[in-house]
N, C-alpha and C positions, 0 to 999 in steps of 0.2 A: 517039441510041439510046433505046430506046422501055423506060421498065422498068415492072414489076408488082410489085405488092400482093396478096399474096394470104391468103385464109379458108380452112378448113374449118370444117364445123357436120356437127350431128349431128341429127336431128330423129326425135325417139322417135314410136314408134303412138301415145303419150301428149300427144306434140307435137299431132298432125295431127286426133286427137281432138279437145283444146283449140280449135284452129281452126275445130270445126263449130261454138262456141257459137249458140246461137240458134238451132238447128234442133229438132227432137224430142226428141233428147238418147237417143231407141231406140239400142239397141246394131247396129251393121249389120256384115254377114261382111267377113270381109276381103279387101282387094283386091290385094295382094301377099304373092306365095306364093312361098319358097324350097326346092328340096330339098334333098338330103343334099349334093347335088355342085354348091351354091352356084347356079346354075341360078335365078332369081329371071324371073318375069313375073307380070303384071296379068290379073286373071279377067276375061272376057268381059263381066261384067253393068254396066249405069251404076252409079255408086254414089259418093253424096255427098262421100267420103274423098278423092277423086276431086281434086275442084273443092279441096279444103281444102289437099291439097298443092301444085296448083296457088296459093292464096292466098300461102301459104309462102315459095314459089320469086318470086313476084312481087314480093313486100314486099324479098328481097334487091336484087331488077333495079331498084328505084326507088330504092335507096342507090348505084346506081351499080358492083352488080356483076354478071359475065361467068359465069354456070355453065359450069365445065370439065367438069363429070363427077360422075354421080352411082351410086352402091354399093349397092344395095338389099342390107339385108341380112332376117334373120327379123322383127324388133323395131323398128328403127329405120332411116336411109336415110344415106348419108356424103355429103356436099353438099361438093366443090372448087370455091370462087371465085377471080377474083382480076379486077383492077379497075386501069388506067393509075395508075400516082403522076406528079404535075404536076411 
């Protein structure tokens, strides 16, 4: 029988900011938008924030975890992992 490990993380606009270091540091709009009735998607335009949560998501995958599911909310994003235990 096969079991899991599993995370949750939370990774604030503050997070995914953090993650641009090294670029301009200019403020850019933002690219996840929620409304009232939870309803969240991603604007149309490229935008740096972009690739940073992408960074994010990848630094988990190279520790050896599975994203199950992620929650956008207004502010931050709910990241469900989990990963085989040996």
């Amino acid at each position: 029988m096969k079991y899991w490990e599993h995370a949750i993380t939370v990774h604030t606009l503050g997070d995914i900011l953090a993650a641009r270091k090294g670029e301009s540091g200019e403020p850019t709009p933002r690219i996840l938008y929620c409304d009232s009735g939870a309803k969240c998607f991603f604007d149309d335009t490229p935008n740096p924030q972009v690739q940073a949560m992408v960074d994010i998501l990848n630094q988990r995958g190279r520790e050896g975890w599975e994203l199950v599911q992620i929650i956008p909310r207004l502010e931050d994003m709910i990241c469900f992992w989990r990963r085989p235990v040996e």
